[in-house]
C-alpha positions in Angstrom: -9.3 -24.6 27.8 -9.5 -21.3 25.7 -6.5 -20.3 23.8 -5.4 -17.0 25.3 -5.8 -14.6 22.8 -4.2 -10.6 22.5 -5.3 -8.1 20.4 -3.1 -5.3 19.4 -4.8 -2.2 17.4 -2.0 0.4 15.5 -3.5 3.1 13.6 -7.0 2.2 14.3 -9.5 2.5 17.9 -10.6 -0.7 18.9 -13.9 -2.0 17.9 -15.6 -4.2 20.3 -17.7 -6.0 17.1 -14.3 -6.8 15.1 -12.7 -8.2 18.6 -15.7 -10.1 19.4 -15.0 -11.6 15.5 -11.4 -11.9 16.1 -12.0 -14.3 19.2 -14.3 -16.2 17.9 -11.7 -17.0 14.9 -9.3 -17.2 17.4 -11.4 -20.0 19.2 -12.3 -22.0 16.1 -8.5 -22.3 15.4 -8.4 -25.0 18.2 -10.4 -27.2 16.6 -7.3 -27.8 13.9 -4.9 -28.1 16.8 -5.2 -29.0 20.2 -1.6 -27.7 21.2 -2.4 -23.6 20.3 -0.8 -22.5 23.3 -1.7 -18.8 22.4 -3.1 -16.6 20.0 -1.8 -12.7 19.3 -3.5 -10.7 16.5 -2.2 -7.7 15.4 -5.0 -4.8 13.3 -3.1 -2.7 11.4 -4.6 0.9 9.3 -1.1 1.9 7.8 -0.7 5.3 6.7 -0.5 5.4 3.5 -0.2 8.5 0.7 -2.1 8.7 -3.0 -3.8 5.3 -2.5 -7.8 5.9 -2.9 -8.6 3.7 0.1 -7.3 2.1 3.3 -6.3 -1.4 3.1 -6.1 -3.4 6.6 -3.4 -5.5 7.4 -3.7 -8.0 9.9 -0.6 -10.6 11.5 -1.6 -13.4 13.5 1.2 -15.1 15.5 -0.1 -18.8 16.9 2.5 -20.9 19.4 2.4 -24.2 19.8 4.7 -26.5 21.0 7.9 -26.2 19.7 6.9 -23.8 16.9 6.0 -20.4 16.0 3.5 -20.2 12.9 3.5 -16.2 11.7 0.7 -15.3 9.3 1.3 -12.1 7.9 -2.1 -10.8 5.5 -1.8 -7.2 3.7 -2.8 -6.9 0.3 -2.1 -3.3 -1.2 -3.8 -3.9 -4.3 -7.0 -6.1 -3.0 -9.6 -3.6 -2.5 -11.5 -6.1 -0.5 -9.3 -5.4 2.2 -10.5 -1.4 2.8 -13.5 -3.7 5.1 -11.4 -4.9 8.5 -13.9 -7.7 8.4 -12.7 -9.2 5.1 -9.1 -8.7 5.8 -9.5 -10.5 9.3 -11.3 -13.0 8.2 -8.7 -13.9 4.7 -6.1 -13.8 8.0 -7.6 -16.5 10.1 -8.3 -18.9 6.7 -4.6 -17.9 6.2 -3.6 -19.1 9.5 -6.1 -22.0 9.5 -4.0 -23.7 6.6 -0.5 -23.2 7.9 -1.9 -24.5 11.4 -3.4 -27.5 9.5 -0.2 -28.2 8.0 1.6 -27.7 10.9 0.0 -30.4 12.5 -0.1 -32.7 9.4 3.7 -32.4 9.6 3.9 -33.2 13.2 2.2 -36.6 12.5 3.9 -37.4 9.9 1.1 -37.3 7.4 3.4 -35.4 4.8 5.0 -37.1 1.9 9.1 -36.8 2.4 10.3 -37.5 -1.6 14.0 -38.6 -1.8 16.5 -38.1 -4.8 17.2 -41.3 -6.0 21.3 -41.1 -6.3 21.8 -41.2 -10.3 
């Protein structure tokens, strides 16, 4: 079943290409965890005064089961980020990882190291 997804646009129109891209990130984020229970993806163009370009911030906020995984992606000084492309796509790996080690947690697959009383 597809992860329902929401897509919130602040200082920026929507674009129908960068949604398309969004969902299909979106989508492929199942395939690390099959409890996403939904997706929400926030495109941000702050406003910003005597930078030379733009820089796009993007949060994604997954839920799953018991758990609320925030990824919040803005780099100021990573002029990469000026294409909404680039910035959405650094999100999703972002938010890839943390979902990964969400679920590596969940089964248990994560070392717990204990201090040895001494």
């Amino acid at each position: 079943m597809p992860v329902p997804i929401q897509i919130t646009w602040r200082g920026i129109g929507p674009s129908a290409a960068l949604e398309a891209r969004i969902r299909e990130l979106a989508q492929r984020l199942e395939k690390f965890s099959s409890q996403l229970i939904h997706c929400q993806v926030v495109v941000e163009l702050p406003h910003k005064h005597g930078h030379q370009g733009r820089v796009y911030e993007v949060r994604i906020r997954m839920t799953t089961p018991g758990a609320e995984l925030n990824v919040q992606h803005e780099h100021n000084e990573r002029h990469t980020h000026e294409d909404p492309y680039v910035a959405v796509r650094d999100a999703f790996r972002a938010a890839r990882r943390q979902l990964e080690d969400h679920e590596r947690v969940g089964r248990g697959d994560v070392k717990h190291h204990t201090v040895e009383p001494g």
